[in-house]
C-alpha positions in Angstrom: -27.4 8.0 -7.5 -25.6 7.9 -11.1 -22.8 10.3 -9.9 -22.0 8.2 -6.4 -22.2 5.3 -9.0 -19.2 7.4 -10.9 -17.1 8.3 -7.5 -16.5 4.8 -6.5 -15.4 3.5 -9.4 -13.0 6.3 -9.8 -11.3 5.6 -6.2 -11.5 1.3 -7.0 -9.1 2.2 -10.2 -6.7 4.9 -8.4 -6.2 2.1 -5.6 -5.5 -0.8 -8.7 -2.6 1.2 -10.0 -0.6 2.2 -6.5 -0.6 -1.4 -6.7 1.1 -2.2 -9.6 3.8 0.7 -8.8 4.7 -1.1 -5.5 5.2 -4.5 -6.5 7.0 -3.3 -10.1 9.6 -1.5 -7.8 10.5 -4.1 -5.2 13.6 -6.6 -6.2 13.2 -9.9 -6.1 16.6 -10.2 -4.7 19.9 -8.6 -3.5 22.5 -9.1 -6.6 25.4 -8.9 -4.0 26.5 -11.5 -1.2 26.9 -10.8 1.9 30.4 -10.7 3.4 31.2 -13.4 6.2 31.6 -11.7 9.6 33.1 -13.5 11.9 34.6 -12.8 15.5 38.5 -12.3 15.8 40.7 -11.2 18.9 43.2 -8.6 18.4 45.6 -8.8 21.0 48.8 -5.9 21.1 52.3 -7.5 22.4 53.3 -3.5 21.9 53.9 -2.0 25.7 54.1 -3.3 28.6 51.3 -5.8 29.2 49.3 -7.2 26.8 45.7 -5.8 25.7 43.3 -7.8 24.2 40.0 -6.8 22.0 37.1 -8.6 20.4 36.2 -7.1 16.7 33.5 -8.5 14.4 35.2 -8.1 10.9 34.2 -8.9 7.5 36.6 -11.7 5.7 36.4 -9.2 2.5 37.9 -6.4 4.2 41.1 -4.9 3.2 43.4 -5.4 6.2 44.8 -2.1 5.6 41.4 -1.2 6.6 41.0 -3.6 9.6 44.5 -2.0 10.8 43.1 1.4 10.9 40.3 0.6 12.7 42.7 -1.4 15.4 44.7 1.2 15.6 42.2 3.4 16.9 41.3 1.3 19.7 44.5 0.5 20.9 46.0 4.3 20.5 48.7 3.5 18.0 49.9 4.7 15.1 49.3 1.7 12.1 52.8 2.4 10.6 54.0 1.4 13.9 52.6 -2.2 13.7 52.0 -4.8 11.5 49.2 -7.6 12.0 49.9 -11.2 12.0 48.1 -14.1 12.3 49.2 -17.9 12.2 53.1 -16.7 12.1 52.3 -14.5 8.8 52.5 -11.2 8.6 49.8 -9.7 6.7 49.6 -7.8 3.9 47.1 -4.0 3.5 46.0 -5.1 0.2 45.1 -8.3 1.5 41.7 -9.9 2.7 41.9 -11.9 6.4 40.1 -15.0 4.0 43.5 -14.7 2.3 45.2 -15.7 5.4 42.6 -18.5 6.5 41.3 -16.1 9.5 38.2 -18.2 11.0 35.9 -17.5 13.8 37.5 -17.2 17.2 41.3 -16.7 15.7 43.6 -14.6 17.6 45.6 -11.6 15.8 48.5 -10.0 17.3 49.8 -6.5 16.9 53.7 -6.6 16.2 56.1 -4.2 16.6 57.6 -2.7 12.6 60.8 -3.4 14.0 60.4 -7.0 15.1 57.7 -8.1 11.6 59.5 -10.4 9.3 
């Protein structure tokens, strides 16, 4: 019975130390926030009726980037349009929280020609 004794004992240790490795490796928390994501229209006045789409963006995201992606979905080249919101053209390098973009705000898709 001495060498069952020994068995059991052996298995309670293994089980302490897989333990002790799961907790060690688990962060307490993320060291990065979360972006914002909010809901914004993008709505083309390029052609000849108007087309309208509903994006969930991040407000940290390069509009450069956001252009890209818009310009996919509507079929257009991005150096043939700039994005605007509020009367402002916006900027690539730029963030949409640079430009005030909240939830539910409308951007259009100008025209090169006609962007200010």
């Amino acid at each position: 019975m001495s060498e069952e004794f020994e068995e059991l004992s052996f298995e309670e240790e293994e089980e302490e130390v897989l333990e002790d490795e799961i907790i060690s490796k688990t962060p307490e928390k993320s060291k990065t926030p979360a972006s914002k994501k909010i809901s914004v229209y993008f709505q083309s006045t390029i052609g000849p009726s108007p087309k309208q789409e509903k994006l969930v963006v991040a407000t940290d995201a390069p509009v450069g980037d956001i252009k890209y992606t818009v310009s996919q979905i509507f079929g257009l080249p991005p150096d043939e349009f700039h994005l605007s919101h509020a009367g402002r053209t916006c900027d690539p390098d730029d963030t949409l929280a640079d430009y005030g973009v909240e939830d539910g705000d409308t951007i259009l898709l100008i025209p090169v020609s006609t962007a200010g």
